[in-house]
Each structure stands twice: as structure tokens, then as C-alpha cells.
N, C-alpha and C positions, 0 to 999 in steps of 0.2 A: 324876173318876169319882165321887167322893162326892159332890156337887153332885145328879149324875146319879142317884143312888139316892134322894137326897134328893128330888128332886121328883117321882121318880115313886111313890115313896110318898107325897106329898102329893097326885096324880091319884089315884091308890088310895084315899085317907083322903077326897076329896070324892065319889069316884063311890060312896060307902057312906055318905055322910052324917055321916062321923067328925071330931072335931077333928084335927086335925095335927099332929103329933108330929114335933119330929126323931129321925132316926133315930141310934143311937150311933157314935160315931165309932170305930171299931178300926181294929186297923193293917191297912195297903195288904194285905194280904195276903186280906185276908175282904174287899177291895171285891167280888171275882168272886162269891161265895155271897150278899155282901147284894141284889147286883144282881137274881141268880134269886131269892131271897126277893121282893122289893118286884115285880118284872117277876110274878110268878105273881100275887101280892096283884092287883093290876092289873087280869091280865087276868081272875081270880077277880071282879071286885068288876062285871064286864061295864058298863064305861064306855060314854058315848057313842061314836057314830064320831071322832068329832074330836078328845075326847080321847086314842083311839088313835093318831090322825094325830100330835097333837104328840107324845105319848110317843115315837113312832118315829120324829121329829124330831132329837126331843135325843137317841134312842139314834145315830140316823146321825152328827150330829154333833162325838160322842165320837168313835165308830170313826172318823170320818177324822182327829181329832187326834192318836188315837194312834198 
């Protein structure tokens, strides 16, 4: 799940022309809130289509391993 946060904040941080930052690691418990953090950042930062494609890639992803 962190993974998952992690790089959708890094589609975020490119579709705004930002460097990249990891994002901090807290306990499993705030993955759910960083997730809607970085997920709004996202869709906030209006990426191309495709970046949306893969974002909603790696969110399907997740949801089926978990």
C-alpha cells in the first residue's frame, strides 16, 4: 500500500512539474488518509489521460491483492 501512495504521488509531483519527494512513512494505520491525500493531489494536479490510466492500474492492482 505504501508503494502505492508512493507513486501516485510521484504522477502528481510530474503532472505539476515538481521534483519527487518520498512521501513519509507512518504507521499502516494513515496508509488509508495518505492514499486520499496523494489520490486528490492527482487528480488536483489534472494529469494526462494516461497517467490516469496507470494510476487506476496500480490502484486496481492493490485492491485485488488485498
Amino acid at each position: 500500500m505504501y508503494a502505492l501512495v508512493q507513486r501516485l504521488a510521484e504522477y502528481a509531483a510530474d503532472a505539476e512539474h515538481l521534483p519527487c519527494r518520498p512521501v513519509p512513512r507512518e504507521a499502516d494505520v494513515v496508509l488509508p488518509d495518505q492514499l486520499r491525500v496523494v489520490s486528490d493531489d492527482l487528480v488536483a494536479a489534472d494529469p494526462p489521460a494516461g497517467v490516469l490510466a496507470e494510476a487506476t492500474a496500480a490502484v486496481d492492482e492493490v485492491r485485488h491483492t488485498l
